[in-house]
C-alpha positions in Angstrom: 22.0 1.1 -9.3 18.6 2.9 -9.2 17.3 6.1 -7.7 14.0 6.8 -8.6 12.6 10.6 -7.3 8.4 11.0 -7.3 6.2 13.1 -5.1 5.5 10.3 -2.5 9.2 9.5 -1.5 12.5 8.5 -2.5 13.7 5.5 -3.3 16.5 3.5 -4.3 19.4 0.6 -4.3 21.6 0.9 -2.1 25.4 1.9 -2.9 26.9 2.7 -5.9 27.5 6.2 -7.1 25.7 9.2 -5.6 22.6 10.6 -7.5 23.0 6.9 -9.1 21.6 4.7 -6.2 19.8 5.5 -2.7 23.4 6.5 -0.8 24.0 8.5 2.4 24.8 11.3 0.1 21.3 11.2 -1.3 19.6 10.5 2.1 21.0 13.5 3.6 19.7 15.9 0.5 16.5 15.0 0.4 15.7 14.2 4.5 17.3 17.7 4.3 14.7 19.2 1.9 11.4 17.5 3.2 12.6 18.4 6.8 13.0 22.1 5.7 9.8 21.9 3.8 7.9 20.4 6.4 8.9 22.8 9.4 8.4 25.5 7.0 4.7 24.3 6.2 3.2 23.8 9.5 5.4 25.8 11.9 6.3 22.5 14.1 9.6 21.4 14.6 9.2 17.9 15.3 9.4 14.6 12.9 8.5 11.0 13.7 10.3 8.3 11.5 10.0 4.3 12.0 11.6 1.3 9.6 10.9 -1.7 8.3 13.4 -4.6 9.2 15.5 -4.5 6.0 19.2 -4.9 6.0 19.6 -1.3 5.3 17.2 0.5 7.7 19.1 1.1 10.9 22.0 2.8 8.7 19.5 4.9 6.6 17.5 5.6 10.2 21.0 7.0 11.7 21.6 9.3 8.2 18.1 10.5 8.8 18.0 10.9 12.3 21.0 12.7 12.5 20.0 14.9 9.2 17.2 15.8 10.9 18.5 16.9 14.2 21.0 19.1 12.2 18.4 21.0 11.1 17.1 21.9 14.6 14.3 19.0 14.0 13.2 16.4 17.1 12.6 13.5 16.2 10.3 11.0 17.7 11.7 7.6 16.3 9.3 4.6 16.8 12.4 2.4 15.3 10.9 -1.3 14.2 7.3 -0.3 13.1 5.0 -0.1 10.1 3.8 2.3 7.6 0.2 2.6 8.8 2.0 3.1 12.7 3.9 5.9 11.6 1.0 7.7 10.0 -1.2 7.2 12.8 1.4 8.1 15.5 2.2 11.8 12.9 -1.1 13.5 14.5 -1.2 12.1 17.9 2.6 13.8 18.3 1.3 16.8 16.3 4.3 16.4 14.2 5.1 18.1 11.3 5.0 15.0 9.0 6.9 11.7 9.1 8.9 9.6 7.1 8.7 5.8 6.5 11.8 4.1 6.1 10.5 1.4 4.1 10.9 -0.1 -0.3 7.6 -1.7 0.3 7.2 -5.1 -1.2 10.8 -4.1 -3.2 13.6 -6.7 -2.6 16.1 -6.2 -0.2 18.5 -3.8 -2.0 15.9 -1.3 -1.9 15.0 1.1 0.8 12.9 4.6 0.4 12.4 7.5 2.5 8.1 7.7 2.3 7.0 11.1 3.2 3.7 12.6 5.1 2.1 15.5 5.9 1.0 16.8 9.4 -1.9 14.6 9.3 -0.1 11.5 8.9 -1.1 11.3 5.1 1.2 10.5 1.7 2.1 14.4 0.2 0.6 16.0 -2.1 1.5 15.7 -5.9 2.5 20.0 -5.3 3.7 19.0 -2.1 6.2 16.5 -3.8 7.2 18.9 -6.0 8.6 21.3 -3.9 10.8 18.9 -2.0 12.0 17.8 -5.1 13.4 21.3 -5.7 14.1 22.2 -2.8 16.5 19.1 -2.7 17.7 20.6 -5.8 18.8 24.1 -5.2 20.2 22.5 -1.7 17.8 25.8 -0.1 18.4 24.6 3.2 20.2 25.6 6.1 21.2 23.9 9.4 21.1 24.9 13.1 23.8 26.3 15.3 25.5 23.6 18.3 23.2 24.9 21.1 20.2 24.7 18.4 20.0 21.1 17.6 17.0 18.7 17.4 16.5 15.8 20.4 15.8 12.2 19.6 13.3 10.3 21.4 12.9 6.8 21.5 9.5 5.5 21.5 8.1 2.1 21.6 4.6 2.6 22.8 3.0 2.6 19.2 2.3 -1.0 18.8 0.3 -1.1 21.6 -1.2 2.5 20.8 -2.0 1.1 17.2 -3.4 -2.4 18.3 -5.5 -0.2 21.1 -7.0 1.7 18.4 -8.0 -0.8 16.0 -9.9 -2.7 19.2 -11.8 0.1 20.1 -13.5 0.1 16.6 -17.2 -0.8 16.8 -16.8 -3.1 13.6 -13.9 -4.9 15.2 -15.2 -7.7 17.8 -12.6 -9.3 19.7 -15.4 -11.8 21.3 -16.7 -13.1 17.8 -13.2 -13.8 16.8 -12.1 -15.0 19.9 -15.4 -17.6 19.7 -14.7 -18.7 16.3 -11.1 -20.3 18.3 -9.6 -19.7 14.8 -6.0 -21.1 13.9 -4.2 -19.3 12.0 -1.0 -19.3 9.7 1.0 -16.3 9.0 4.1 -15.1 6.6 5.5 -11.8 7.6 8.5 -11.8 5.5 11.0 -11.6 8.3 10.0 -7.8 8.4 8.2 -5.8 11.4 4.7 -7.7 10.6 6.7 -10.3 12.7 6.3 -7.9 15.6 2.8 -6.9 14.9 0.9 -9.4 13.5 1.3 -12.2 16.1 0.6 -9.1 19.0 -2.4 -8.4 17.4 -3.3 -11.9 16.8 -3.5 -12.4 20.3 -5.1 -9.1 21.5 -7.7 -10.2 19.5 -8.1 -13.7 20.8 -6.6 -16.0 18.2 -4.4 -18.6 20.1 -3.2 -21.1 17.7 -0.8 -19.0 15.3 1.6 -20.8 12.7 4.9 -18.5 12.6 6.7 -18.3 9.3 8.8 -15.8 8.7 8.5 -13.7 11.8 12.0 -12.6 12.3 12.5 -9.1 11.9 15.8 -9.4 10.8 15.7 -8.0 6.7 16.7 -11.3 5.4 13.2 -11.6 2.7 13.2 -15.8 2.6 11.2 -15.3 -0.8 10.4 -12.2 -3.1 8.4 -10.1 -0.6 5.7 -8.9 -2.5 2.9 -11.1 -1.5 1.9 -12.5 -4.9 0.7 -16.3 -5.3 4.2 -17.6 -7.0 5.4 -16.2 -3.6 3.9 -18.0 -1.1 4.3 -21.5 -1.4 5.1 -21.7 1.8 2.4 -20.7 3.2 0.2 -22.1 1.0 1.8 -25.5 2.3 1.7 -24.3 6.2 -2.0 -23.9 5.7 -2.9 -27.7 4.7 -0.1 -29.4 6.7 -1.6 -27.9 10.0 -5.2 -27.5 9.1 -5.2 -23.7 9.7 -8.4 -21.8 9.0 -6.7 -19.4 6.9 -3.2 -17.8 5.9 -2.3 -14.0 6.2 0.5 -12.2 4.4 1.4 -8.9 4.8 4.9 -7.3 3.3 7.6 -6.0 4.8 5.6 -2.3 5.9 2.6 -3.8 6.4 0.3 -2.2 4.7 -0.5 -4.9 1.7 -2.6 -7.9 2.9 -3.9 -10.9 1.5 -5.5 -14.4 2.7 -4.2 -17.7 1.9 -7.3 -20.4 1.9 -8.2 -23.3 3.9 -6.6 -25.4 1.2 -4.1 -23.9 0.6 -5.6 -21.8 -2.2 -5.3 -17.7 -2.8 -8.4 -16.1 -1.5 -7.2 -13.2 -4.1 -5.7 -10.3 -3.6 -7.9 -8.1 -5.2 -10.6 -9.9 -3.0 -9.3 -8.6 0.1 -10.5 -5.0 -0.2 -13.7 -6.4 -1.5 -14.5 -8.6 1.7 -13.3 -6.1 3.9 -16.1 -3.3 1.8 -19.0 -5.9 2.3 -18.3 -6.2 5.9 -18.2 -2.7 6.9 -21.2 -2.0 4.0 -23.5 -4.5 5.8 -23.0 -2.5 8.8 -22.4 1.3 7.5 -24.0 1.9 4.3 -21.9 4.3 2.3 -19.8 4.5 -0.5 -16.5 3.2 -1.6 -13.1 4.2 -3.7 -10.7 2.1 -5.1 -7.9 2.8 -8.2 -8.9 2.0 -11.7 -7.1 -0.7 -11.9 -9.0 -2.8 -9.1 -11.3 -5.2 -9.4 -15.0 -4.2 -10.8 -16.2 -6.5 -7.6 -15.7 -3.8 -5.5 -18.5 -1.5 -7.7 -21.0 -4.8 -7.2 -20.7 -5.1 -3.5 -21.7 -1.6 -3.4 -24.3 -1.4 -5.4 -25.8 -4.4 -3.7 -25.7 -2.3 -0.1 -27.2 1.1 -2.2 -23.9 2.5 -2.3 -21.7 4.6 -4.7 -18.7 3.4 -6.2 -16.2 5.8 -7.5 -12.9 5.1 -9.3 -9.8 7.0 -8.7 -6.6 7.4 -10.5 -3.5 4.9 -9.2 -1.8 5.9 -6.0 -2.7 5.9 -2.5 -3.1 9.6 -2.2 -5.5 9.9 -5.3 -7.9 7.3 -3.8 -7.5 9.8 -0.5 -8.1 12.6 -2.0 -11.0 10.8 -3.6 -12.6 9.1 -0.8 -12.5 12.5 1.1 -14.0 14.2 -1.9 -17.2 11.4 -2.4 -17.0 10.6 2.0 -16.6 7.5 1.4 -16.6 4.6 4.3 -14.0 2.4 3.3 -11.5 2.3 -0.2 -8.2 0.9 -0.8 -6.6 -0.7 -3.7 -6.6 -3.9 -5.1 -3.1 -4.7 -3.8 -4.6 -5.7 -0.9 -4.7 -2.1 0.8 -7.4 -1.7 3.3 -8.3 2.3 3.3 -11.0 2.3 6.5 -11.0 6.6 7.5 -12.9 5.4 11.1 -9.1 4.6 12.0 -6.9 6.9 9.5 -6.5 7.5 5.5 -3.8 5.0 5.0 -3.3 1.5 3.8 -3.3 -0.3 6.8 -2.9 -4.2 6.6 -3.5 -4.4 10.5 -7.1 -3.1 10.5 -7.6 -5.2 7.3 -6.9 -8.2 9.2 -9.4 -7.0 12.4 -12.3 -6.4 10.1 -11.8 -9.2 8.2 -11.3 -12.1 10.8 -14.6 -10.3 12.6 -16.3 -10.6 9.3 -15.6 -14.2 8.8 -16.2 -15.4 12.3 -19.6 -13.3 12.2 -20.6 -15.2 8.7 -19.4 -18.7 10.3 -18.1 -19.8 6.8 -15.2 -21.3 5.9 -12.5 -18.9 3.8 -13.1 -21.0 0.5 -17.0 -20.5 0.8 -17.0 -16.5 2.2 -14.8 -16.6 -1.1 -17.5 -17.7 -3.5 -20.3 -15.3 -1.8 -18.4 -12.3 -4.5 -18.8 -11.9 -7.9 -16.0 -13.8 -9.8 -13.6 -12.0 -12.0 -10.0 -12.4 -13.4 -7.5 -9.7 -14.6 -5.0 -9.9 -16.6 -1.5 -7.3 -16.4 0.3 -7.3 -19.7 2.2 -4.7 -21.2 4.0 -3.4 -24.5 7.7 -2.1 -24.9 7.8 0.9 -27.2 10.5 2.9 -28.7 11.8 5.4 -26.5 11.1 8.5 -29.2 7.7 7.3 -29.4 4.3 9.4 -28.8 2.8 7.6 -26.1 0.2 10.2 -24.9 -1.2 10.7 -28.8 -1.1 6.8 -29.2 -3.5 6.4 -26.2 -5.6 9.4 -28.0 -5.7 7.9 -30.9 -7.2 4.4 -29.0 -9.6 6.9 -27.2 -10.7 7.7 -30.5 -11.6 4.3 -31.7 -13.5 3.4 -28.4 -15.1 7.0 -28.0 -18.5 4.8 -28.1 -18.3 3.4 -25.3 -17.9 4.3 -21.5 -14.3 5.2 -20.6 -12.1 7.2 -18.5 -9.1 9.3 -19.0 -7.9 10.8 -15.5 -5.0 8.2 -15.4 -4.3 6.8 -18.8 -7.1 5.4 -20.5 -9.6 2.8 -19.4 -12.6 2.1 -21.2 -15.5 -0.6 -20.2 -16.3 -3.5 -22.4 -20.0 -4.1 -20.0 -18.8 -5.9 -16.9 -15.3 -6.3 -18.8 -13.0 -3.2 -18.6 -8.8 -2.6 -19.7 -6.4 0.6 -18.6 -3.7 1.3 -20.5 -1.1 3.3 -18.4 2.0 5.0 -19.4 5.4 4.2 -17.3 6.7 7.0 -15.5 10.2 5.4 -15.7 10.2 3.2 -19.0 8.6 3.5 -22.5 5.9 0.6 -21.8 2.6 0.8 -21.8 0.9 -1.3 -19.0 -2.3 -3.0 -20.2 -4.5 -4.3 -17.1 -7.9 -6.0 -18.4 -10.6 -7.9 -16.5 -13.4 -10.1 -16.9 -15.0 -12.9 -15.8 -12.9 -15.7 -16.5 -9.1 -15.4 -17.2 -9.4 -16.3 -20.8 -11.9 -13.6 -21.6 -9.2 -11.1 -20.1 -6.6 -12.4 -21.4 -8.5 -11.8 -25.1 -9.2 -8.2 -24.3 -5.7 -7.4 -23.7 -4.7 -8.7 -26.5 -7.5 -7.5 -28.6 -6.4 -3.9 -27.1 -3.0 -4.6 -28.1 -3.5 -5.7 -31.5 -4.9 -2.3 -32.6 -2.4 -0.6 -30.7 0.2 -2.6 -32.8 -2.1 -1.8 -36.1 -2.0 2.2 -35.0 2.0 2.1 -34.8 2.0 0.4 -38.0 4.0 -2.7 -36.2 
């Protein structure tokens, strides 16, 4: 069993022990400290929460539900929705924050209470930190019988959601519509199987292939959308001639594109079509993390813009594309970060601006494909000893490679020309992950390698 506590949320498997997995012990303590904190932070007594479809999430929605009306706290509950829903509907219900009951792309033993702010954004790393004690001291204290919170049930968020995203002047229904595109889809049997064939439609598509579309928990492969995942889809795609796949994962806020042929358009590359788009359009600048494809920083550059790197984590590239205004960020996960709607991953918008984009270039998938700059990365990583110095190992690495451009606001990454590798220290594990990239896969592959060769020589190994 597994319960892991950072800034952004809490997260867990389910049963076992408490303080040992993500029980109804635990939910209660820490719903109970972020709904103290949040009250107590903006003054408003009001919470909205929504769930993915797994297994777990109508139990963990009752503990948190009823948590938070003990404390005095409404609650506006959206019930089946997604992550990027939630943080949109946090401001238009000036709520004090919201949480997300959603593991992400985890399996389905996993669930997580994701927290926001007042403005519908991940917390702060500060923020974090004072749930996290606040949980621990147990500072909080719950309402009288004539004081406590109301639940209201509200299901008018798709439609909000899907409203906003076509009233975006880069979204255009008619192009799509035009391009009469058909379409495959995986949605993991989670809540995309609500909302992506809804906003399919609103949008114009009418031929959609339904795979997974069930909201009902049961992940029919591992749910995070990575190639040896979706062979299904892949195989959907060729058997009925679809256009193009789309997978999201169970909170919807990861997307990627599956090609004509059955092929991966990339992950990585679905941020980076989504950027020229809006670049052609909007000159500005973009964010992405560190680890995200260097494509990203040429389509940019192309349109005049400026690219900026941020450290890994969806509210660092916030924070960062607030602080540099840029027009569109993300990570190479396949987030879409587009501030015209909201600053959150959203895979719905992605998929909006990305079907207008390739009905406007009248290509097929493959060929809009091989309009970006081709590069490969490569995740490794190396298993140290526990008692080992992992921060003066890295310093020691900076040290060799102080020549040449690097970076060291999240772990170390330096740049090899167009080629570039992050080291990263584990926050739960005494590994050090090594991403690389370059432009083919064995070049990447040899950097890595190359980087962990002299980490090896340094440790005397």
């Amino acid at each position: 069993m597994t319960l892991i506590k950072s800034i952004s949320g809490i997260r867990g498997t389910i049963g076992g022990a408490a303080g040992e997995g993500l029980t109804p012990l635990d939910i209660v303590k820490f719903t109970s400290a972020y709904g103290s904190w949040a009250v107590k932070k903006s003054g408003i007594n009001k919470i909205v929460i929504g769930r993915d479809a797994r297994i777990s999430g109508g139990m963990v929605s009752r503990l948190v539900t009823g948590t938070l009306q003990g404390l005095g706290i409404d609650v506006i509950d959206l019930g089946l929705s997604t992550t990027p829903t939630v943080e949109i509907a946090v401001p238009l219900e000036k709520a004090a924050g919201g949480i997300i009951l959603t593991a992400s792309h985890n399996p389905k033993q996993w669930n997580a209470l994701k927290l926001l702010n007042d403005k519908g954004e991940f917390i702060s790393d500060a923020d974090g930190k004072q749930v996290l004690d606040i949980a621990e001291q147990s500072d909080f204290t719950y309402a009288d019988v004539d004081s406590l919170g109301k639940v209201t049930q509200d299901d008018s968020y798709l439609q909000k959601h899907i409203g906003l995203i076509l009233n975006l002047p880069l979204v255009d229904k008619e192009a799509i519509k035009q391009a009469n595109f058909k379409i495959a889809i995986d949605c993991v049997n989670s809540t995309g199987g609500i909302y992506v064939p809804a906003l399919l439609k609103a949008l114009g598509v009418e031929t959609i292939y339904e795979l997974y579309t069930e909201p009902n928990g049961h992940f029919p492969h591992n749910p995070e959308p990575l190639p040896e995942n979706l062979t299904a889809i892949a195989e959907t795609v060729k058997e009925n001639k679809a256009d193009l796949g789309i997978v999201v994962d169970p909170d919807v806020d990861r997307l990627c594109f599956v090609n004509e042929d059955g092929s991966m358009f990339g992950e990585e590359y679905t941020l980076v079509a989504v950027a020229d788009y809006i670049l052609k359009h909007t000159p500005g600048n973009t964010v992405s993390n560190l680890s995200s494809t260097r494509a990203l920083r040429d389509v940019t550059e192309t349109q005049n813009g400026n690219y900026t790197a941020a450290a890994v984590g969806e509210v660092n590239v916030v924070n960062k594309m607030k602080e540099t205004n840029a027009i569109i960020g993300g990570e190479g996960n396949g987030g879409i970060i587009y501030p015209e709607l909201h600053y959150g991953r959203d895979a719905l918008v992605g998929i909006a601006l990305f079907l207008t984009h390739l009905a406007k270039e009248k290509k097929t998938i493959s060929e809009l494909r091989k309009t970006y700059p081709e590069y490969y990365i490569s995740k490794n990583k190396i298993e140290l000893q526990a008692s080992m110095d992992i921060d003066g190992l890295l310093k020691q690495v900076e040290e060799k490679y102080k020549d040449q451009p690097y970076s060291t606001i999240d772990g170390l990454k330096i740049e090899f020309g167009k080629e570039w590798v992050h080291l990263r220290r584990s926050n739960t594990e005494p590994i050090i992950r090594i991403y690389s990239e370059s432009t083919s896969e064995a070049a990447a592959t040899a950097l890595a390698e190359r980087l962990i060769a002299d980490m090896k020589a340094i440790l005397g190994l």
